[in-house]
VEXDREN-2710 file (C-alpha; in Angstrom, 1 decimal):
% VEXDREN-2710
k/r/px/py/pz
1/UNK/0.0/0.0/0.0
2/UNK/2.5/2.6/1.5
3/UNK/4.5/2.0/-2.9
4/UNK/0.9/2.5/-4.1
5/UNK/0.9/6.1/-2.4
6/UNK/4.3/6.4/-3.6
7/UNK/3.1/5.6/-6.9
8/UNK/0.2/8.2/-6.9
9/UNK/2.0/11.4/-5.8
10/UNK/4.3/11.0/-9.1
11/UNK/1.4/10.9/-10.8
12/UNK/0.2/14.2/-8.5
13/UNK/3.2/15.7/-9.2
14/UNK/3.6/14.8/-13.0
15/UNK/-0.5/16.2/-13.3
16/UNK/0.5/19.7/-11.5
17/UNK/3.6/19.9/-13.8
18/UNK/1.5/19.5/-16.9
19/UNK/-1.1/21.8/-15.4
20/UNK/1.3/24.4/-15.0
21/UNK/3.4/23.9/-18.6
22/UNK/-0.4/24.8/-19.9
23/UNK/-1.2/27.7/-17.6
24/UNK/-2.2/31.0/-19.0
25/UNK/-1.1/34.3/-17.1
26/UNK/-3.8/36.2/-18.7
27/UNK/-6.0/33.2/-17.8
28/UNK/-5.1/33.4/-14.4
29/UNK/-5.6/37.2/-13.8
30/UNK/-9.2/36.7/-14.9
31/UNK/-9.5/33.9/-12.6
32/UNK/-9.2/36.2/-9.3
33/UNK/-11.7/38.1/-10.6
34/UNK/-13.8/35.0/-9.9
35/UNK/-12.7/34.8/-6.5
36/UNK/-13.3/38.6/-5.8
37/UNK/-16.7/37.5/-6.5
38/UNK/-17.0/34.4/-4.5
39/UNK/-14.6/35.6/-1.3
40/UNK/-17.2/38.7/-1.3
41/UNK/-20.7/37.2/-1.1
42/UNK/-19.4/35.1/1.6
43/UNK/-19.4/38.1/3.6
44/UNK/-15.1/38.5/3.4
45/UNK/-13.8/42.3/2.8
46/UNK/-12.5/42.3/-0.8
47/UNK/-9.8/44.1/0.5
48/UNK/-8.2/40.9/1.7
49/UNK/-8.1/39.7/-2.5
50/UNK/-5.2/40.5/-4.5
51/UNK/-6.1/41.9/-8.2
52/UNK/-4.0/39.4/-9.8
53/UNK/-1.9/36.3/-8.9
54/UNK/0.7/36.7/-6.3
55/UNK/3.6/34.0/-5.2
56/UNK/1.8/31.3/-2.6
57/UNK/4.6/30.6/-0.8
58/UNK/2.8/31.8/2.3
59/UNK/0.0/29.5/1.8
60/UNK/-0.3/26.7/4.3
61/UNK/-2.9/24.3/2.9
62/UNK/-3.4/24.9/-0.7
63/UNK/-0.5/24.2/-3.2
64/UNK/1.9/26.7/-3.4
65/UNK/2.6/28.4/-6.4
66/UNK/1.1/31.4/-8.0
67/UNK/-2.1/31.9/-6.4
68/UNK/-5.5/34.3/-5.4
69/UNK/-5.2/33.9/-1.5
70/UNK/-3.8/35.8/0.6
71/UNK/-2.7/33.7/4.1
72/UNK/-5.6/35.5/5.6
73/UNK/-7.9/34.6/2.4
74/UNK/-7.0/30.8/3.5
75/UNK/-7.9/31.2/6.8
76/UNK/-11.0/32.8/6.2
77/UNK/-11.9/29.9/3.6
78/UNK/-10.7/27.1/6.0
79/UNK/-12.6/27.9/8.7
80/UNK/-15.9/28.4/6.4
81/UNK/-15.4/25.5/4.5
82/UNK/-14.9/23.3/8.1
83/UNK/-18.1/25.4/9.6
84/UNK/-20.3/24.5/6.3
85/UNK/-19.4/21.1/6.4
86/UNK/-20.2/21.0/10.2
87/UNK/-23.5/23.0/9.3
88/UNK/-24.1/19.6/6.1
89/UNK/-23.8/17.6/9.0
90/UNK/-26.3/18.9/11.3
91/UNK/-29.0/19.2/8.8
92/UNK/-28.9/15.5/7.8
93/UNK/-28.9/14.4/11.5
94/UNK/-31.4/16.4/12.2
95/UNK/-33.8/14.8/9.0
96/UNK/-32.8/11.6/10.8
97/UNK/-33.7/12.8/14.4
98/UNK/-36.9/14.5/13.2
99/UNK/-38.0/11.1/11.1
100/UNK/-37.3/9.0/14.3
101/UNK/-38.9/11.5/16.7
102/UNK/-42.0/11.5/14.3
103/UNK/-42.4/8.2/14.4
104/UNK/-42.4/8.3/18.1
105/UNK/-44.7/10.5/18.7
106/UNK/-46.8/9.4/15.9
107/UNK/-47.2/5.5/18.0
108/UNK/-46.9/7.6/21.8
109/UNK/-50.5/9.6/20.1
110/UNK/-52.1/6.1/19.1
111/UNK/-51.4/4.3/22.1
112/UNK/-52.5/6.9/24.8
113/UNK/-55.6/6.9/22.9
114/UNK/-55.3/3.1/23.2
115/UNK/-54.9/3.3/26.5
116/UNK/-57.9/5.5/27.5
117/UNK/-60.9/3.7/25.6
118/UNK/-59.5/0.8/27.9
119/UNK/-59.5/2.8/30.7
120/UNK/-63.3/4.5/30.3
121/UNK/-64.5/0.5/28.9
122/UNK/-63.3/-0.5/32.6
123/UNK/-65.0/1.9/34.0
124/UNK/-68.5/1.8/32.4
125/UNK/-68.3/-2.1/32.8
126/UNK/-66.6/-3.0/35.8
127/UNK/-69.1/-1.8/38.6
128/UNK/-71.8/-4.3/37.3
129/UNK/-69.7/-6.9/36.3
130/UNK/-67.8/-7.5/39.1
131/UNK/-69.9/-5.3/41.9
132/UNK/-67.6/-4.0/44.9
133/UNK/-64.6/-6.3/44.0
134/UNK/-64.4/-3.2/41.4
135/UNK/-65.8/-0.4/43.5
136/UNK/-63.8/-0.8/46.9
137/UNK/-61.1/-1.1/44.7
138/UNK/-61.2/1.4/42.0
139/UNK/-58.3/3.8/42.8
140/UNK/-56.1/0.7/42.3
141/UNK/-57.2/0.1/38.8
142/UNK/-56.9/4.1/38.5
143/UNK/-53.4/4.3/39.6
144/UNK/-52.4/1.5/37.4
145/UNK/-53.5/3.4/34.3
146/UNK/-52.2/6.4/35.7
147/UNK/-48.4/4.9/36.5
148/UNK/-48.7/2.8/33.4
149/UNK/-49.0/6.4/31.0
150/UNK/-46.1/7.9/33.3
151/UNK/-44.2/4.5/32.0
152/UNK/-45.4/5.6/28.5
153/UNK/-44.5/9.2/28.7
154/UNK/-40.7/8.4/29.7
155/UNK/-40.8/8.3/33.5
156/UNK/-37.9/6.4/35.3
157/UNK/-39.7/3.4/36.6
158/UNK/-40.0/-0.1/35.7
159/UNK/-42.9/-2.2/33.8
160/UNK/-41.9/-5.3/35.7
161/UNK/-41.9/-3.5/39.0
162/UNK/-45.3/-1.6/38.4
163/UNK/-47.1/-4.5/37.7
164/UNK/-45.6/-6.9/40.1
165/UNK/-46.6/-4.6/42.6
166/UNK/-50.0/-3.7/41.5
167/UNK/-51.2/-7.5/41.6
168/UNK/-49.4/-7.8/44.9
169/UNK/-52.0/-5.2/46.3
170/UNK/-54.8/-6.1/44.3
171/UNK/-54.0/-10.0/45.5
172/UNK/-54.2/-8.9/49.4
173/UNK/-57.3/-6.4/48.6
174/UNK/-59.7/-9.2/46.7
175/UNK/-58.5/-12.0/49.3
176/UNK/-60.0/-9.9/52.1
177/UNK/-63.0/-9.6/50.3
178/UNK/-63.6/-12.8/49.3
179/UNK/-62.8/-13.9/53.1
180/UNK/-64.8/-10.9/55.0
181/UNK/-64.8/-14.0/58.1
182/UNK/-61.3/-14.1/58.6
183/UNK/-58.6/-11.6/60.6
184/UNK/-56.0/-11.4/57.8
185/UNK/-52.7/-9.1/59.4
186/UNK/-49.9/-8.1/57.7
187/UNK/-47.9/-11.0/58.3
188/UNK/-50.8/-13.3/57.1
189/UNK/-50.7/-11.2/53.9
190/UNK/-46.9/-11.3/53.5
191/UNK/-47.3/-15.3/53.5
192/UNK/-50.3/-15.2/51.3
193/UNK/-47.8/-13.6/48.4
194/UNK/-44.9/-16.1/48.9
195/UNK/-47.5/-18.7/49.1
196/UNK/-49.2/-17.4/45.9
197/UNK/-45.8/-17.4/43.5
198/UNK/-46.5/-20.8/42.3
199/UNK/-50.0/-20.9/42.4
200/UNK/-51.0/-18.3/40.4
201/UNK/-53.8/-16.7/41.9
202/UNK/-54.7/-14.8/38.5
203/UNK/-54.0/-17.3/36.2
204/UNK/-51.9/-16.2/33.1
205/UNK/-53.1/-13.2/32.8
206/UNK/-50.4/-11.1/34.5
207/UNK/-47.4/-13.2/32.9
208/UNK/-49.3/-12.6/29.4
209/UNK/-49.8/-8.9/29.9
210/UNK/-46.4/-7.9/30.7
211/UNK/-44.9/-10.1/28.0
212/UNK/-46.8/-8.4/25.0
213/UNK/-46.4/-5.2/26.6
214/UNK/-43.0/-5.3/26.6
215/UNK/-42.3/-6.0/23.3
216/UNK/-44.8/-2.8/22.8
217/UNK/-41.9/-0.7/24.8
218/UNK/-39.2/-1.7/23.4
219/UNK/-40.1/-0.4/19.7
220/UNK/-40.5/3.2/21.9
221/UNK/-37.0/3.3/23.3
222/UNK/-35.4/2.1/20.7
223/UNK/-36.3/4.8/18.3
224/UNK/-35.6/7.2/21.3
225/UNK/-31.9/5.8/21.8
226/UNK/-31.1/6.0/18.0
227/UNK/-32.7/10.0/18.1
228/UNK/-29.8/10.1/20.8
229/UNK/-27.2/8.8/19.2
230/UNK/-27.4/10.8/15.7
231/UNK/-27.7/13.7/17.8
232/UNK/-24.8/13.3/20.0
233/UNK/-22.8/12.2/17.2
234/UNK/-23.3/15.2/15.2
235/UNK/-21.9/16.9/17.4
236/UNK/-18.5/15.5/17.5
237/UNK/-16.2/18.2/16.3
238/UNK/-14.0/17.8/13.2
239/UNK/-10.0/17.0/13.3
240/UNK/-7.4/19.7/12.6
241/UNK/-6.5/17.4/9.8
242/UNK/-9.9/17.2/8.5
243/UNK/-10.8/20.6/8.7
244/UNK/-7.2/21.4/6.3
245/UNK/-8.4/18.5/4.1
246/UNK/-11.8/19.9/3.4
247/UNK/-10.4/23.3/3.3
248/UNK/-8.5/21.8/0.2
249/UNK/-11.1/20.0/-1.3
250/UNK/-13.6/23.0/-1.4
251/UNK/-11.8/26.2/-1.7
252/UNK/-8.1/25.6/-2.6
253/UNK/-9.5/25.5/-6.6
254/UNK/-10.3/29.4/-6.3
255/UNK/-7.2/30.0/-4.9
256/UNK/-5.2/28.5/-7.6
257/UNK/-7.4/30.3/-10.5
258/UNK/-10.0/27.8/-11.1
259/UNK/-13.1/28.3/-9.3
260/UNK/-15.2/26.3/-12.0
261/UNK/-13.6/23.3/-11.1
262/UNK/-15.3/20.7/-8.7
263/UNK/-13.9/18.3/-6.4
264/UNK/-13.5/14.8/-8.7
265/UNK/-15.9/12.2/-6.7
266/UNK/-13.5/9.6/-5.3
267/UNK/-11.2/12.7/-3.9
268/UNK/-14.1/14.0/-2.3
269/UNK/-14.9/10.3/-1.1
270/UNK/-11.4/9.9/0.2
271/UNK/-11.4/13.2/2.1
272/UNK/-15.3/12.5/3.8
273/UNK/-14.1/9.0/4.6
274/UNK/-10.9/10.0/6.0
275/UNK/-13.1/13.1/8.3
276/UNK/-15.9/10.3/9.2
277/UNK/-14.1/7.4/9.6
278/UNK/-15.0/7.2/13.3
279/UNK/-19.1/7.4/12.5
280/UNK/-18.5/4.9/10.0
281/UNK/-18.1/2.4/13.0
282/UNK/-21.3/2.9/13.9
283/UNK/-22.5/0.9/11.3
284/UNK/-22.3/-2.6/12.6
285/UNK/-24.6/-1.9/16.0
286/UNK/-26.6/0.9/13.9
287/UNK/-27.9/-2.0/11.9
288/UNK/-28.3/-4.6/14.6
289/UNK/-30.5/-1.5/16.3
290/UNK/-32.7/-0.8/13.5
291/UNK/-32.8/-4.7/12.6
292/UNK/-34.4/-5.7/16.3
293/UNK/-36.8/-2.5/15.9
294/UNK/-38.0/-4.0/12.6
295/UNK/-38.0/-7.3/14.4
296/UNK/-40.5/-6.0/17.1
297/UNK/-42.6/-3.9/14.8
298/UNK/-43.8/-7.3/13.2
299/UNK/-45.2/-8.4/16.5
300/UNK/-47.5/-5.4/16.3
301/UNK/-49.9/-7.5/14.4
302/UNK/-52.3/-10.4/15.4
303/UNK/-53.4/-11.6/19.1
304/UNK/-50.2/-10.0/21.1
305/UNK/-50.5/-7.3/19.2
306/UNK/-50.6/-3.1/20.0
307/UNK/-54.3/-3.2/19.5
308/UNK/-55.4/-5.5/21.5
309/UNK/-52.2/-5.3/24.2
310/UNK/-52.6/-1.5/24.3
311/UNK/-56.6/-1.2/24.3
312/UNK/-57.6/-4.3/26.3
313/UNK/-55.5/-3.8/29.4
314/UNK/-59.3/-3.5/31.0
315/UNK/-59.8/-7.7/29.3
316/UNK/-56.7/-8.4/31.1
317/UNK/-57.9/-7.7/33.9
318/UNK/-61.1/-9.2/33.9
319/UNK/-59.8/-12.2/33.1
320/UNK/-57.5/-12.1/36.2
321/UNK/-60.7/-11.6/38.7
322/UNK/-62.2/-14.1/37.3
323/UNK/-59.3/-16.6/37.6
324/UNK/-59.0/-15.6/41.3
325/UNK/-62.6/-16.0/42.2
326/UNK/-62.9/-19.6/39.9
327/UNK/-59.3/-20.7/42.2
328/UNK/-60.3/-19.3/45.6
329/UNK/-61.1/-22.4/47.0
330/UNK/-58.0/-23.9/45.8
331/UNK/-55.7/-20.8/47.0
332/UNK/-57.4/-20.8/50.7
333/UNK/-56.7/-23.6/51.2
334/UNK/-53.2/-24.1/49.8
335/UNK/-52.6/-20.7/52.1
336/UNK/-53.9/-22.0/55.0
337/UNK/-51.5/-25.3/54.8
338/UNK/-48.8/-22.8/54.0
339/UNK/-49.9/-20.3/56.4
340/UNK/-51.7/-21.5/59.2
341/UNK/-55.4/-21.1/60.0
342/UNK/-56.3/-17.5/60.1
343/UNK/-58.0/-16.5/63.4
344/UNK/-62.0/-15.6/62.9
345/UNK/-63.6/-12.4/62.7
346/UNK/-65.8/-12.1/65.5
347/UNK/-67.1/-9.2/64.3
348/UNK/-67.2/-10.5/60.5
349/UNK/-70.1/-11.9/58.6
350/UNK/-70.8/-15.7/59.4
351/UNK/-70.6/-16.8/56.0
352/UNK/-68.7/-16.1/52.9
353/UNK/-70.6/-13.6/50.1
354/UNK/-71.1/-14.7/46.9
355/UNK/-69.7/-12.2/44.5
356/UNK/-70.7/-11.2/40.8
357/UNK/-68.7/-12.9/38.0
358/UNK/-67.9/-10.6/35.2
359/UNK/-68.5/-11.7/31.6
360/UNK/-66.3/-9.2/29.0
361/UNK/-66.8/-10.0/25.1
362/UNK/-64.1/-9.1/23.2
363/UNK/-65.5/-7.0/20.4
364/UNK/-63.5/-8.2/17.3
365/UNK/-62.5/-5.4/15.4
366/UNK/-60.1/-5.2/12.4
367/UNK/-56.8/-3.7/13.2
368/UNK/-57.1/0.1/12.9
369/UNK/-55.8/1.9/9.6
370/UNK/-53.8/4.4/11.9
371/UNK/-51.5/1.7/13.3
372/UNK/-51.3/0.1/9.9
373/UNK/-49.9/3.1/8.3
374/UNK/-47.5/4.1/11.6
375/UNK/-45.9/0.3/11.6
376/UNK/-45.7/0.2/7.5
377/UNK/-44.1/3.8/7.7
378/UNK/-42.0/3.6/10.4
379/UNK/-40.4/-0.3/9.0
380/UNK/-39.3/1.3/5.9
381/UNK/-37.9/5.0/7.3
382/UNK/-35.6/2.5/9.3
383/UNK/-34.9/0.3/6.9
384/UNK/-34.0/3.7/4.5
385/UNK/-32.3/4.6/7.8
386/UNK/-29.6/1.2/8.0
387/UNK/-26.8/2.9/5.9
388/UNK/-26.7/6.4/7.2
389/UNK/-23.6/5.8/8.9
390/UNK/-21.8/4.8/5.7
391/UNK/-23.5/6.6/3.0
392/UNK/-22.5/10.3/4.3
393/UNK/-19.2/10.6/2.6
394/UNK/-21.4/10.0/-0.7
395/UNK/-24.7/11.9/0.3
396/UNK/-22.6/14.9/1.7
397/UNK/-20.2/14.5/-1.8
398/UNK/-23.1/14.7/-4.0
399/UNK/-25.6/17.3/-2.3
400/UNK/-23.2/19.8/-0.1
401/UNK/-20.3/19.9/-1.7
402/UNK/-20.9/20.4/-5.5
403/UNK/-19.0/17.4/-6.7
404/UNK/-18.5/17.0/-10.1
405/UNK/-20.1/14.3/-12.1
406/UNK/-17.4/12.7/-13.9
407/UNK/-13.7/12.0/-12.7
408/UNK/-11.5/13.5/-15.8
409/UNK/-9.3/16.1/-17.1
410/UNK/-11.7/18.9/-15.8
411/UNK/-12.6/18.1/-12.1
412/UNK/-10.6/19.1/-9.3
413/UNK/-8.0/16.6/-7.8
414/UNK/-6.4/18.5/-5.1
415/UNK/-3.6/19.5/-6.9
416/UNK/-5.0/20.7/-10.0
417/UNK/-7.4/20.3/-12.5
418/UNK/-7.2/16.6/-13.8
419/UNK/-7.6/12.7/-13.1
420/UNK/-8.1/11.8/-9.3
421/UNK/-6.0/8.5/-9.6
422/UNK/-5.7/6.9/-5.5
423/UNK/-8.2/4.1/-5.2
424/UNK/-11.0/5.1/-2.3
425/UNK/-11.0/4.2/0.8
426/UNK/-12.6/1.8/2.9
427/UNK/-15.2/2.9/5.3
428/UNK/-14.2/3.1/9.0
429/UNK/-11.4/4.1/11.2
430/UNK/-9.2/1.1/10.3
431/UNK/-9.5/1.4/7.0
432/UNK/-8.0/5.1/6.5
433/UNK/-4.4/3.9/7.5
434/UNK/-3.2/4.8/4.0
435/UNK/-5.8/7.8/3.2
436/UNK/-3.8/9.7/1.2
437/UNK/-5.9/12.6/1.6
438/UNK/-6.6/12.8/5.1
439/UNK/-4.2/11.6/8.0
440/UNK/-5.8/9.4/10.2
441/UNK/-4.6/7.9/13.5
442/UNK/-6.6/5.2/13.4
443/UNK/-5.0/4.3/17.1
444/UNK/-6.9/6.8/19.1
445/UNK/-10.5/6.3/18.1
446/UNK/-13.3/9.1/19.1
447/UNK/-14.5/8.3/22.6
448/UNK/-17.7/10.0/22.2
449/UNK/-19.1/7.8/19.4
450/UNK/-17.2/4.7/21.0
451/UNK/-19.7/5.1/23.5
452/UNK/-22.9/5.4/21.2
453/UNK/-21.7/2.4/19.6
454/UNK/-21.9/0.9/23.0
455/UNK/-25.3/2.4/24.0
456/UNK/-26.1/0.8/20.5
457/UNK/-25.1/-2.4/21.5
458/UNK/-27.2/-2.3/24.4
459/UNK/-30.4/-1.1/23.4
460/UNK/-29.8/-3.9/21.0
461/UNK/-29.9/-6.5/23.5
462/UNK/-32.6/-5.1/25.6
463/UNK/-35.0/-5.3/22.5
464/UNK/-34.0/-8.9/22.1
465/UNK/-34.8/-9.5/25.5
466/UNK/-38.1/-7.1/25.3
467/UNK/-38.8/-9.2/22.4
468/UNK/-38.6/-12.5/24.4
469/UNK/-40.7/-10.8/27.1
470/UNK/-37.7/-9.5/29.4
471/UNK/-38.9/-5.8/30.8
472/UNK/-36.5/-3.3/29.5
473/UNK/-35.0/-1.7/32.3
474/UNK/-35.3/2.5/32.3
475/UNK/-31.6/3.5/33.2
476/UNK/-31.3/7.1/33.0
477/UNK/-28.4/7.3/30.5
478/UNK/-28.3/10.5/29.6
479/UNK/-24.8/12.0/30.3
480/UNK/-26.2/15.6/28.9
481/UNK/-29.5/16.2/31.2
482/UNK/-31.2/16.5/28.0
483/UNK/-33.1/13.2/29.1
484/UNK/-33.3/9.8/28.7
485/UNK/-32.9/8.1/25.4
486/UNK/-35.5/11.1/24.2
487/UNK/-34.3/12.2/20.6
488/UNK/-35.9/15.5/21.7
489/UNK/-36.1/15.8/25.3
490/UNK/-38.7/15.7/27.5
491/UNK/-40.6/17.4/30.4
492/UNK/-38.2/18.0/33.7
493/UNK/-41.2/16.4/35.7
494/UNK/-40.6/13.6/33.6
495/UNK/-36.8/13.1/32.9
496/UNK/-35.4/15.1/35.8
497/UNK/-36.8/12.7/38.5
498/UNK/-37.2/9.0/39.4
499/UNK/-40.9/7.9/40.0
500/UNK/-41.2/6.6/43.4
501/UNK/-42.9/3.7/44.0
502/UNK/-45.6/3.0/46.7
503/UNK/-43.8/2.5/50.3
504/UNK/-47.3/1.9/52.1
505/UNK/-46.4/-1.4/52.1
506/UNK/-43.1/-3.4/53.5
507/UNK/-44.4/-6.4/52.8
508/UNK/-42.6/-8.5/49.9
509/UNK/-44.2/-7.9/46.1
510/UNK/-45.7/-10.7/44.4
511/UNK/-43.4/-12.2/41.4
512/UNK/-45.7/-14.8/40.4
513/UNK/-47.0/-12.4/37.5
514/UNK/-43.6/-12.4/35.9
515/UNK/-42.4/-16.1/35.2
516/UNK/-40.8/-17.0/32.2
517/UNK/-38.8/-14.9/29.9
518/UNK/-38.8/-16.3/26.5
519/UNK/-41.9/-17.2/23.8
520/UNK/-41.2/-18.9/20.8
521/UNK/-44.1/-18.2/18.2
522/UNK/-46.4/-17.4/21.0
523/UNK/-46.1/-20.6/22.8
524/UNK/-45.0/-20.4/26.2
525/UNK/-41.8/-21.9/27.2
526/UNK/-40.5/-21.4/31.0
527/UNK/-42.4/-20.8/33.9
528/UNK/-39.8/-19.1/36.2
529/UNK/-39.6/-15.3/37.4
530/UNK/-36.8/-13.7/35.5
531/UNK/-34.3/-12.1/37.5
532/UNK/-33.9/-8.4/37.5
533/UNK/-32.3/-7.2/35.1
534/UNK/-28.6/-5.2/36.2
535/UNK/-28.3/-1.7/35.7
536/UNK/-25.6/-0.6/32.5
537/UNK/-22.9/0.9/33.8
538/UNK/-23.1/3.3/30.6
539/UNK/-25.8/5.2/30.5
540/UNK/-28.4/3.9/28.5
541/UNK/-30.7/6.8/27.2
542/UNK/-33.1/5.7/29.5
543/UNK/-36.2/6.7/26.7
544/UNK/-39.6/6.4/27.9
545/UNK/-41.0/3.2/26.7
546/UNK/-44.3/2.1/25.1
547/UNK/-46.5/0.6/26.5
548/UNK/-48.3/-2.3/28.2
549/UNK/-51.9/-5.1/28.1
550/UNK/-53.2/-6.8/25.5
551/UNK/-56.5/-8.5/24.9
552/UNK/-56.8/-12.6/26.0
553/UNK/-56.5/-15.0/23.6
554/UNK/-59.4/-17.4/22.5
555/UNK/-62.1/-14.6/24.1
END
C-alpha cells in the first residue's frame, strides 16, 4: 500500500507539472476576478483579494505556487469550508432525528388513545360486572393506568416492578374480600404472596400482559436511543487534519485560478471518509439496532399485538378476577396449609358472600388503519435509515459539496485540475491507515461515538430480550440532562426525576405475574420469574418506553 501512495503522488506531481506547462497568465488574472466575487458574497472584505496572482509561498494548505489567496484569504476559507461542512452535517442528523422523533410520537398519540378507551371501557363495565370487588377497589385500577401512562411518557420506573406490585395489592385487597370472616394481618398477607408465587392466583393473565407489553416498549425506546445517538454524534467536532483537508477539497480551486472546477468524486470520497471514519463504525450496532426494531414492529400485528395489548389492558384484567374467584377455594386452602389457620372475625359476617362474576366479550375489530400506516411507515424509514452511517461521505459529496459528475481532465484533484487516480477508501477508522488525503490515526479512536456504539449495543440486546418478554429496564443514561434516550427531550417532571414507588407497604411484592422470559411463536416456554435485570454501567438513554396489556386469547 505505503508504494501504491508512492506511486500516486508522481502521478500528482507529473499532473500539476502538466497543469502548469499549460497555464495561461492572462488566464489566471481573470481567474481572481472569480474569486473577488465568491470571497465577497461570503461576507469577506474584498480588500483581503489580490487583483491578480501573487507567489503562494505563504500559503499553508493549498498548493503553493502562484495563487489568489492571501494567508488571511486561506484562513477565512478554511474555517468556512470546516463550519459549512459542520453546518451539512447537522441538517442531515437532524432529518434523521426529526424522522425518528416523528415516528415516536406518531405511536406515543395512538397508544395513549389506546390506553384510555380501555381505561373508560373499565369503568362503564366493571361496577356491574364484578360489583364491589371493582368499586372498593377502583383507585387501584386508576393508579395502574395512571403509572402505566407515566411508563409511556418516559418516567424512570420499571414495567416489571409496576405491575408486580399492582397484583401484589390487588392480590391482598380481593383475598379480604372474598374472606370478609377471617382476621388477615400483615404477616398473614406477606405469606399469602410467597405462598401465591407458584399458584397463580390470576391465572396467566399477569405473565401474558407484561410479555406483549413489553415488546410494545421496546419499539419506543429504541427509536428514542437511536434520536440520541445521531444527535450526540453530530456533534462531535471535526479534526485539525480534516478541517485542512476539506479546506482543500472545497476552496483551494479558487485559490489556484479555477473556481469552475469541482472536487472529482472519489477525492471527495477519500477526504469525507478520512473526516468520518469514526461514525462509519457505527455501522455494525446501527444495523443490529434498527434490525431488532423491525423485528419488534412485526409483532405489532395479530393476538399479542398493539391493538389489542394496548386497548384491552381492562380484558386483562377481567380475566385475572375471574381466575381468582374460579381458584379461591384452591388458594385458601393451599394458604392455609402454608400459612396457618387465620384467626376468625368475631365481628365478620358468618358466611362467605357470593360475588358477581364478570363476563367481558371481546368485540372483534379489524386492526385500525392508523397503526397500519405508523408500523408500515415507520419499518421502511428504518430500513432507508440502515446505511446512514456509511453513505454520508457519498450523500454529503453529492448534495453539499458540488461534486462533479465525472472524474476526468476537468474536475478538481487536489492539486489541480485533472484525473483523481488513488483508489477510495474503505469505510471506517481502520480502513483510513493509507488515506492519502486525510491523515488518520486510526489508534486513538473518538470516545464519544465509542460510547454510542456501546449504547447501541445495548439497546440492541434489551429489545432482544423485550422481544422474548424481558422488561426493558429505564436507566437514566443520559450524560447531557437533556433526558433519557429522548431524541428530543422531555418534560423535567418527567426526565429530571425518578418515579417513586408505593412504600405503604413493607411487605414482599408478588413475582408470580412475571415467570418466564422467552416465547417462541407465542407458545410459552418457562415458567420461572426472571431475575432483575442489572443496571448498565453506561448510560443507556433511559427513553420512555411504550407501553403495556393486551387482549386474552381465545375470548
Amino acid at each position: 500500500m505505503e508504494l501504491r501512495a508512492r506511486g500516486w503522488w508522481l502521478l500528482y506531481a507529473a499532473a500539476v507539472l502538466v497543469a502548469c506547462a499549460r497555464g495561461d497568465p492572462a488566464s489566471k488574472s481573470r481567474s481572481c476576478g472569480e474569486v473577488r466575487q465568491i470571497y465577497g458574497a461570503k461576507g469577506f472584505s474584498l480588500s483581503d483579494v489580490p487583483q491578480a496572482e501573487i507567489s503562494g509561498e505563504h500559503l499553508r494548505i493549498c498548493p503553493q505556487g502562484y495563487t489568489c489567496c492571501t494567508s488571511e484569504m486561506e484562513e477565512n476559507l478554511a474555517n468556512r469550508s470546516r463550519a459549512e461542512l459542520e453546518t451539512a452535517l447537522l441538517e442531515g442528523s437532524r432529518a434523521l432525528q426529526a424522522t425518528l422523533a416523528a415516528q415516536q410520537r406518531g405511536f406515543d398519540d395512538h397508544f395513549q388513545r389506546l390506553l384510555n378507551d380501555s381505561e373508560r371501557a373499565l369503568q362503564e363495565a366493571f361496577p356491574g360486572a364484578f360489583g364491589e370487588l371493582y368499586t372498593q377497589n377502583a383507585k387501584a385500577f386508576r393508579d395502574l393506568y395512571a403509572e402505566l401512562r407515566l411508563y409511556y411518557g418516559g418516567a424512570n420506573l420499571h414495567l416489571q416492578e409496576t405491575l408486580a406490585e399492582f397484583w401484589a395489592r390487588l392480590l391482598e385487597r380481593l383475598f379480604r374480600q372474598l374472606h370478609p370472616q377471617l382476621l388477615l394481618p400483615d404477616d398473614y398477607l406477606d405469606c399469602l404472596g410467597k405462598q401465591a408465587e407458584p399458584l397463580r392466583p390470576f391465572g396467566e393473565a399477569p405473565r401474558e400482559l407484561r410479555l406483549r407489553a413489553t415488546r410494545l416498549a421496546g419499539a419506543r425506546q429504541g427509536l428514542g436511543v437511536a434520536g440520541d445517538v445521531v444527535r450526540k454524534v453530530a456533534k462531535v467536532p471535526l479534526s485539525p487534519e480534516c478541517s485542512r483537508a476539506v479546506m482543500k477539497l472545497v476552496y483551494c480551486a479558487h485559490c489556484l485560478g479555477v473556481p469552475g472546477a469541482r472536487p472529482c468524486p472519489d477525492y471527495c470520497r477519500n477526504v469525507l471518509k478520512g473526516c468520518l471514519a469514526n461514525q462509519a463504525d457505527l455501522d455494525a450496532e446501527w444495523r443490529n439496532l434498527l434490525d431488532s426494531m423491525v423485528l419488534i414492529t412485526d409483532k405489532f400485528w395479530g393476538p399479542s399485538g398493539a391493538e389489542s395489548v394496548v386497548g384491552g389492558v381492562h380484558y386483562w384484567l377481567a380475566e385475572a378476577i375471574n381466575a381468582l374467584q374460579d381458584n379461591s377455594d384452591t388458594l385458601t386452602a393451599k394458604v392455609i396449609q402454608g400459612c396457618g389457620n387465620p384467626k376468625v372475625n368475631p365481628q365478620g359476617p358468618g358466611a362467605e358472600e357470593k360475588w358477581p362474576r364478570g363476563k367481558l366479550a371481546l368485540q372483534e375489530r379489524p386492526p385500525a388503519g392508523t397503526l397500519q400506516k405508523l408500523v408500515s411507515e415507520a419499518k421502511a424509514q428504518l430500513r432507508d435509515a440502515q446505511d446512514f452511517w456509511i453513505s454520508l461521505p457519498g450523500t454529503l459529496c453529492s448534495e453539499k459539496l458540488a461534486m462533479s459528475s465525472a472524474s476526468d481532465e476537468r474536475c478538481w484533484n487536489g492539486m489541480a485540475k485533472g484525473r483523481y487516480l488513488p483508489e477510495v477508501m474503505g469505510d471506517g477508522l481502520a480502513n483510513q491507515i493509507n488515506n492519502p488525503e486525510v491523515e488518520v490515526d486510526i489508534t486513538k479512536p473518538d470516545m464519544t461515538i465509542r460510547q454510542q456504539i456501546m449504547q447501541l449495543k445495548i439497546m440492541t440486546n434489551r429489545l432482544r430480550g423485550a422481544y422474548n418478554g424481558n422488561d426493558l429496564d429505564f436507566q437514566d443514561a443520559s450524560d447531557d440532562g437533556s433526558g433519557s434516550g429522548s431524541g428530543e427531550g422531555c418534560p423535567d417532571e418527567m426526565c429530571g426525576r425518578k418515579v417513586g414507588r408505593k412504600s405503604a407497604s413493607s411487605r414482599t411484592p408478588l413475582t408470580h405475574a412475571l415467570p418466564g422470559l422467552s416465547e417462541r411463536e407465542g407458545q410459552q416456554t418457562s415458567a420461572a420469574a426472571p431475575p432483575q435485570p442489572h443496571a448498565s454501567p453506561l448510560l443507556l438513554l433511559g427513553l420512555a418506553l411504550a407501553l403495556p396489556a393486551a387482549a386474552p386469547r381465545g375470548r
